[in-house]
C-alpha positions in Angstrom: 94.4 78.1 64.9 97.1 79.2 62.3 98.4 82.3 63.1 99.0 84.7 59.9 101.4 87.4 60.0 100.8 91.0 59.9 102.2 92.2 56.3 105.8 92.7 56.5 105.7 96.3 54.9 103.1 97.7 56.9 103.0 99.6 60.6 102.3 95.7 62.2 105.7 93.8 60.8 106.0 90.9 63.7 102.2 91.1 64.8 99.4 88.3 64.3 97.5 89.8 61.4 94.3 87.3 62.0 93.7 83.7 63.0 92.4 82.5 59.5 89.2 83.8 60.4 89.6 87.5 60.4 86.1 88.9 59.5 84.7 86.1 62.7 87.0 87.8 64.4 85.5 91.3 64.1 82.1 90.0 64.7 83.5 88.4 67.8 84.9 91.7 69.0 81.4 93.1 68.7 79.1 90.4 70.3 81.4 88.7 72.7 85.3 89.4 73.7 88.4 89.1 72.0 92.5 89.5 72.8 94.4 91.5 70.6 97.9 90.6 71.1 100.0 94.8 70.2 102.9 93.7 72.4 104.9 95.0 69.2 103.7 98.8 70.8 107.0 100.5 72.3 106.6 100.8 75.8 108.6 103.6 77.8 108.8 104.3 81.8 109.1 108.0 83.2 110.4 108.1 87.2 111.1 110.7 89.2 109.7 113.6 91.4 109.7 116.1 88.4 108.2 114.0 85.7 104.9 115.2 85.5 105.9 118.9 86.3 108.5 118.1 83.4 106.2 116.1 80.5 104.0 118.9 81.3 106.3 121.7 79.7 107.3 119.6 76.4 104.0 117.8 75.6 100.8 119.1 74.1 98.2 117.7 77.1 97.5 119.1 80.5 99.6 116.6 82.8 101.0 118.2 85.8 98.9 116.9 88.0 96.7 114.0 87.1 95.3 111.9 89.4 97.0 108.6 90.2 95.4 106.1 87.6 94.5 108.7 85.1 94.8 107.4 81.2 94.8 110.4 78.4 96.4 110.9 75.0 99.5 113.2 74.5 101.9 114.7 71.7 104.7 116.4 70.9 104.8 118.5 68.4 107.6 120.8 66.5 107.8 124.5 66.0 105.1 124.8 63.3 102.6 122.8 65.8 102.6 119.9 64.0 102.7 116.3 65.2 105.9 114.6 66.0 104.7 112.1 68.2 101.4 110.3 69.6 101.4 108.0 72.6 98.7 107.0 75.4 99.6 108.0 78.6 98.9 106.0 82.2 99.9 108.1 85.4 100.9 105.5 88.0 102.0 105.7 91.4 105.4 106.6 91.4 105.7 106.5 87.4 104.4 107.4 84.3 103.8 104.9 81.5 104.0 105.9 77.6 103.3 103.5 74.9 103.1 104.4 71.2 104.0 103.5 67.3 106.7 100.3 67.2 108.8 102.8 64.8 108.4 105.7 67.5 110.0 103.9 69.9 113.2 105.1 69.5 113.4 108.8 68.0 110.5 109.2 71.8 113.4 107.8 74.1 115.6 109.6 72.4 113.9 113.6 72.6 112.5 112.5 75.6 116.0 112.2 77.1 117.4 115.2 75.3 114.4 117.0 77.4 115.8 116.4 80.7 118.1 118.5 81.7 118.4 118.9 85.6 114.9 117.9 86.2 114.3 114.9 88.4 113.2 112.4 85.6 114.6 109.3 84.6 113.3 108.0 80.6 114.1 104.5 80.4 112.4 102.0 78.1 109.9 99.4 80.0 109.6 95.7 79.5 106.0 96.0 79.2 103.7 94.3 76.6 100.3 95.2 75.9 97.6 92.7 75.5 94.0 95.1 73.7 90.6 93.7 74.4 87.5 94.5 72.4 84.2 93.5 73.3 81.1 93.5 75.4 81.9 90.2 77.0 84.7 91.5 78.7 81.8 92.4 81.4 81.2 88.9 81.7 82.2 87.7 85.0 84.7 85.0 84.0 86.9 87.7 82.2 87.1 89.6 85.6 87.7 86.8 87.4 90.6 86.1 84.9 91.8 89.4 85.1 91.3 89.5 89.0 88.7 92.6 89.5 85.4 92.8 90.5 84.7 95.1 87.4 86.4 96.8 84.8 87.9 100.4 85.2 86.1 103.6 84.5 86.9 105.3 81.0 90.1 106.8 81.1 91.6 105.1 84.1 93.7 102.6 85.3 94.5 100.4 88.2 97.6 98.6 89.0 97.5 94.4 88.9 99.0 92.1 91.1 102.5 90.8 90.4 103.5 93.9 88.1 101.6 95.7 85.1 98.3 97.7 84.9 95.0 97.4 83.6 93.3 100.2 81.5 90.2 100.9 80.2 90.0 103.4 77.3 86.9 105.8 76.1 84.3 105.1 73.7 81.0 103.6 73.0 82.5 100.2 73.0 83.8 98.3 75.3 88.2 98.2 74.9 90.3 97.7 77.5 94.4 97.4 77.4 95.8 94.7 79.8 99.7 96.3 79.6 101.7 93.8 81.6 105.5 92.5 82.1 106.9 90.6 78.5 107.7 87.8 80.0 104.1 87.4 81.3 102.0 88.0 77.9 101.8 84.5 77.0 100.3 83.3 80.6 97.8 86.2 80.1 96.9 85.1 76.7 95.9 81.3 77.8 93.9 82.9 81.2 92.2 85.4 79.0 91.1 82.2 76.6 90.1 79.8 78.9 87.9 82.9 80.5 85.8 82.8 77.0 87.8 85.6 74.9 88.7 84.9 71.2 92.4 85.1 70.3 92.3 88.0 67.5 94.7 89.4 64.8 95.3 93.3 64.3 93.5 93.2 61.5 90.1 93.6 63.7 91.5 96.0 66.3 92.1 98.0 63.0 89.0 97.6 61.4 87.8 98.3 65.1 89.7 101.3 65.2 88.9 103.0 62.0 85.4 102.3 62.3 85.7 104.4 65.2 87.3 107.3 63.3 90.5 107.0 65.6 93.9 108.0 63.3 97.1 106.5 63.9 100.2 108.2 63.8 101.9 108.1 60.5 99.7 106.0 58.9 96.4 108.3 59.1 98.5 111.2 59.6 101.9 112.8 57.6 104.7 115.3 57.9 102.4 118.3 57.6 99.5 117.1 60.0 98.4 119.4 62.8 96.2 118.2 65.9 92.9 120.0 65.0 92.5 118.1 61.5 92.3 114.9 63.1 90.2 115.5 66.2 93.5 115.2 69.1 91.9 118.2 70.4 90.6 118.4 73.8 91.3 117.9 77.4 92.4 114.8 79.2 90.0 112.1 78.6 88.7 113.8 75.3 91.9 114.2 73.3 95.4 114.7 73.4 95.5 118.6 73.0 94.7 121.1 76.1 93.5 124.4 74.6 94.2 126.0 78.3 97.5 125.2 79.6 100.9 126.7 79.8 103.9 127.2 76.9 104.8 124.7 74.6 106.5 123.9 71.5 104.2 124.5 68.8 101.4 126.1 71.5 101.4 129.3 68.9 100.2 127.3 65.8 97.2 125.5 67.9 96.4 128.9 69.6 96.5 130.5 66.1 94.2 128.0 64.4 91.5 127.4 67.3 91.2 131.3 67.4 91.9 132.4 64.1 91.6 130.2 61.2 90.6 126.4 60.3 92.5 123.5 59.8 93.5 122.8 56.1 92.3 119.9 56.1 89.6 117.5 57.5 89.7 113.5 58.7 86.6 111.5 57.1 85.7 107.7 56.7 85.4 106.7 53.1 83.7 103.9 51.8 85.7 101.6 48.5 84.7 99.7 45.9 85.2 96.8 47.2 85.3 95.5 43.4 89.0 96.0 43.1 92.2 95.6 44.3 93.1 97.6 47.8 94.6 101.0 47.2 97.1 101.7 49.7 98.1 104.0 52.6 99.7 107.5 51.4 97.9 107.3 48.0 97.0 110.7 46.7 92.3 110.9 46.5 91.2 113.0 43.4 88.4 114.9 42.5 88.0 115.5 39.2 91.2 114.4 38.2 92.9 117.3 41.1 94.4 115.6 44.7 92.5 117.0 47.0 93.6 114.4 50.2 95.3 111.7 51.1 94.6 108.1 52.0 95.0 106.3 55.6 94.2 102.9 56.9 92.4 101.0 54.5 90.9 97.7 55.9 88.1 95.3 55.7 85.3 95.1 57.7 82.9 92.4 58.5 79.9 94.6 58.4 81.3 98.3 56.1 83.3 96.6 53.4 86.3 98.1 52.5 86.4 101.6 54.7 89.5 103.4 55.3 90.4 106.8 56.9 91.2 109.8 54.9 92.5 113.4 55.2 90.9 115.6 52.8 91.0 119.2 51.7 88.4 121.0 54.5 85.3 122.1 53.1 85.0 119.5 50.2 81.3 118.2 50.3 80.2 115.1 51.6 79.1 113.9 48.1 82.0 114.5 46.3 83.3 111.6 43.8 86.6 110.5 44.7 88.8 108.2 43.6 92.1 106.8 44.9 95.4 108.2 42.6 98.1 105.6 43.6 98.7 102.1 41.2 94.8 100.9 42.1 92.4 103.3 40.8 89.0 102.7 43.1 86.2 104.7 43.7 85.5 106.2 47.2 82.8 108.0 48.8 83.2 110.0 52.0 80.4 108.8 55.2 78.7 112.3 56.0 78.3 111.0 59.4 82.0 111.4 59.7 82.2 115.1 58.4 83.6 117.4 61.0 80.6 120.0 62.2 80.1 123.0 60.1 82.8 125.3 60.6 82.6 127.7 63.9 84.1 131.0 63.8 86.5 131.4 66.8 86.5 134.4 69.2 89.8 135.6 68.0 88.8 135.8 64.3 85.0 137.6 65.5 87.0 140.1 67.7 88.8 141.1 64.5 86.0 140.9 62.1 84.6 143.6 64.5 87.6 146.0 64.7 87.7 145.8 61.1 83.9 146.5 60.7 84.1 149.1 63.5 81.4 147.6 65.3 81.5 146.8 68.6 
């Protein structure tokens, strides 16, 4: 198999883009197992007695006390509550494991450290590769005995491995589970996982995986002015990376506000492309009747959609609105009502003052 590079200009520079088969790939990760190699994910290690305690006061999820093996998403965000950074979180015994966008690497290390303080934490960036499986033949018992369990983990939690590294299981319909273990031990992983029966995979089908799924990426689904309620990272550990009932943090007063109060601006949807023409690209404006009314995320193929891509649009534009993509490829788009938020709620902080101002009761 010839591996083929992820595009050089894109959010995968250095990954495997496919195996020259990519769209067998995808149907591969839907009837039988594949390995996703995203060891190009920056990995970061928190230690300490205060780390939890700490992460808890800076970061958008509840984490203060999460059971040992406990997965969930988390974010920080900055004064105006919007999103700064995104990373999946695995509590450990004795630390706590953050892995996130190859480019966030850095500028996370970097706040996270500024955070400190005198709190007992130490940030320090972790060896650690991560190896994503898709499939329903991960079941299979040849793949645990590869990965040496009797069965996979729950949703949402983790268990440590033998000889360094973790095994995770995230939530969903589908079966996807992240084997994150030490650099130098990816490759030995790889070949078990193969021999056990799984396909070697590019990104290209965890994406199409991914955005079938309706799951945004940081900076690539979202931009400088997204906040947490447009693109679903509200909810509780397990169910997003947002906890509506936990203590002060920065940019609390923006998600308070907008649960209570108001609606999000805008809304993530699927969209379906003309497959006809050349892919638009990430960033590009989506008109309506010649006016931008959103903006375009991942666009990818897939094996059984076409050409789908995530998009975040103006809130409260219908489902069958005409749309067409504003950047140098002009294609025509339609948005998957399946994927349209639920008709908008009105939250008990904008009913209490609907009543003071109506004087009822």
């Amino acid at each position: 198999m010839s591996a083929v590079p992820a595009p050089d200009i894109g959010p995968d520079a250095g990954a495997v883009w496919h195996y020259g088969d990519p769209l067998g790939e995808q149907r591969a990760a839907a009837q039988g197992a594949v390995v996703v190699d995203r060891s190009h994910r920056a990995v970061l290690s928190l230690t300490g007695a205060e780390r939890n305690s700490w992460l808890h006061t800076i970061s958008s999820q509840h984490v203060s006390d999460l059971a040992d093996g406990t997965v969930t998403e988390n974010l920080s965000l900055d004064g105006q509550g919007r999103v700064e950074d995104h990373w999946v979180q695995t509590q450990l015994d004795g630390r706590t494991v953050l892995d996130t966008e190859p480019w966030r690497g850095e500028p996370l290390l970097s706040f996270l450290r500024k955070m400190v303080f005198w709190a007992d934490v130490v940030v320090e960036p972790a060896d650690l590769g991560v190896l994503s499986l898709l499939g329903p033949g991960l079941t299979d018992p040849a793949v645990l005995d590869a990965v040496g369990l009797p069965a996979l983990p729950a949703p949402n939690s983790a268990v440590e491995l033998p000889g360094g590294g973790f095994i995770r299981r995230l939530p969903g319909p589908a079966v996807e589970v992240d084997v994150v273990v030490p650099r130098d031990e990816l490759a030995a992983w790889r070949d078990r996982l193969v021999a056990a029966g799984v396909r070697p995979a590019g990104v290209w089908a965890y994406e199409a995986h991914r955005v079938a799924a309706r799951r945004p990426r940081l900076g690539v689904d979202t931009d400088e002015r997204t906040i947490p309620h447009e693109v679903g990272w509200i909810g509780g550990p397990g169910v997003g990376a947002v906890h509506l009932d936990k203590g002060c943090y920065r940019g609390q007063e923006t998600v308070a506000r907008v649960h209570n109060l108001g609606k999000p601006p805008r809304m993530l949807v699927l969209l379906h492309l003309d497959g006809a023409s050349d892919r638009p690209s990430t960033g590009d404006p989506l008109l309506a009747g010649g006016r931008t009314v959103g903006r375009l995320g991942t666009v990818v193929d897939h094996v059984d959609e076409g050409v789908i891509a995530l998009a975040l649009l103006k809130r409260g534009l219908p489902a069958d609105t005409a749309l067409t993509t504003g950047g140098e490829v002009h294609a025509a788009a339609t948005i998957d009502p399946d994927s349209m938020p639920p008709a908008d709620g009105v939250g008990a902080g904008r009913l209490a003052v609907d009543r003071l101002r109506g004087g009822t009761a």
